[in-house]
C-alpha positions in Angstrom: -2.3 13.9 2.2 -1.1 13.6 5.6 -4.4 13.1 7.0 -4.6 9.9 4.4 -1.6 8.3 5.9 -2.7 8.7 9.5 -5.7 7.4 8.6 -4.2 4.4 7.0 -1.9 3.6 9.9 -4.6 4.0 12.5 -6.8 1.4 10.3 -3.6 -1.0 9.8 -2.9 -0.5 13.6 -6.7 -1.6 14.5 -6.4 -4.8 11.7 -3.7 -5.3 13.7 -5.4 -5.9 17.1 -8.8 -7.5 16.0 -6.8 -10.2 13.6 -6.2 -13.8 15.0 -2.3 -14.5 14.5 -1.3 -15.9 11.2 -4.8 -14.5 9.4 -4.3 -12.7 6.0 -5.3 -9.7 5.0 -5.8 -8.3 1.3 -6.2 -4.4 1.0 -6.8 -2.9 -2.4 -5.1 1.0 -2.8 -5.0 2.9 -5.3 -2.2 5.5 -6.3 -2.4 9.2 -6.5 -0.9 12.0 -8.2 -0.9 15.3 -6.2 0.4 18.6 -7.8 1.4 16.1 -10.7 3.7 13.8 -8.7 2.7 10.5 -8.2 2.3 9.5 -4.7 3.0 5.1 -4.3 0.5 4.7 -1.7 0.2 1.1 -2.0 4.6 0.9 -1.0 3.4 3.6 1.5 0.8 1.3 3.0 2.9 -1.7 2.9 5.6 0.0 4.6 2.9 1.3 7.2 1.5 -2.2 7.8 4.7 -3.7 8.2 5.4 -1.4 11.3 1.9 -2.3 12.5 3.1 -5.9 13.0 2.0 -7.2 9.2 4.3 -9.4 7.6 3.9 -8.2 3.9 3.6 -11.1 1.6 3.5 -9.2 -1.5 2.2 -5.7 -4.1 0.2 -6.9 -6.6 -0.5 -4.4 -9.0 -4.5 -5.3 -10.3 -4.7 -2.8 -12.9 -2.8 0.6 -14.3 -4.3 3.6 -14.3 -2.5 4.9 -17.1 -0.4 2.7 -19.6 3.6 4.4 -19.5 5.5 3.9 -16.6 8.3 6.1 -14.6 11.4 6.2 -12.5 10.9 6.4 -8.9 14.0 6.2 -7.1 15.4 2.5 -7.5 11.8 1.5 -9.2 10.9 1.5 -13.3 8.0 1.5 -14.5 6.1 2.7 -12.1 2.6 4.6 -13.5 -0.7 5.2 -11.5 -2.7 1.9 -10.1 -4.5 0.3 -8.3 -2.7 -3.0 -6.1 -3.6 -5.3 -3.5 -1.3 -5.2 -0.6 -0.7 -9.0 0.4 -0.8 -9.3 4.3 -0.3 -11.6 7.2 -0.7 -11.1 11.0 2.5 -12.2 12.7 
């Protein structure tokens, strides 16, 4: 799983430098559950993009992969899906 996040920050980080300031971006993740605990991997990314110099204009989630939702942390109703992270180059 590690291996998944540096991946995603070295692709956010190379967005990063071709993209013309101001451009969007839409990138569509999907969640994962590893050893039955569900990993948010689209907050993940958006967190990851935002450090890349992304200014994150929004999660949309475009469908769930399951229909009951959970607690995570401050979030409810978080279940398996699949979103598109809503980005901007600043």
């Amino acid at each position: 799983m590690v291996d998944y996040f540096a991946g995603l920050r070295e692709f956010a980080q190379s967005l990063a430098r071709v993209m013309r300031p101001g451009a969007p971006a839409w990138v569509v993740i999907g969640g994962a559950r590893v050893s039955e605990i569900y990993v948010p991997s689209d907050l993940i990314f958006a967190d990851i993009a935002a450090s890349a110099g992304f200014d994150v204009a929004g999660v949309v989630i475009a469908r769930r992969l399951i229909a009951v939702g959970r607690k995570l942390g401050m979030l409810t109703d978080v279940a398996p899906r699949e979103s598109v992270v809503m980005l901007r180059r600043s």
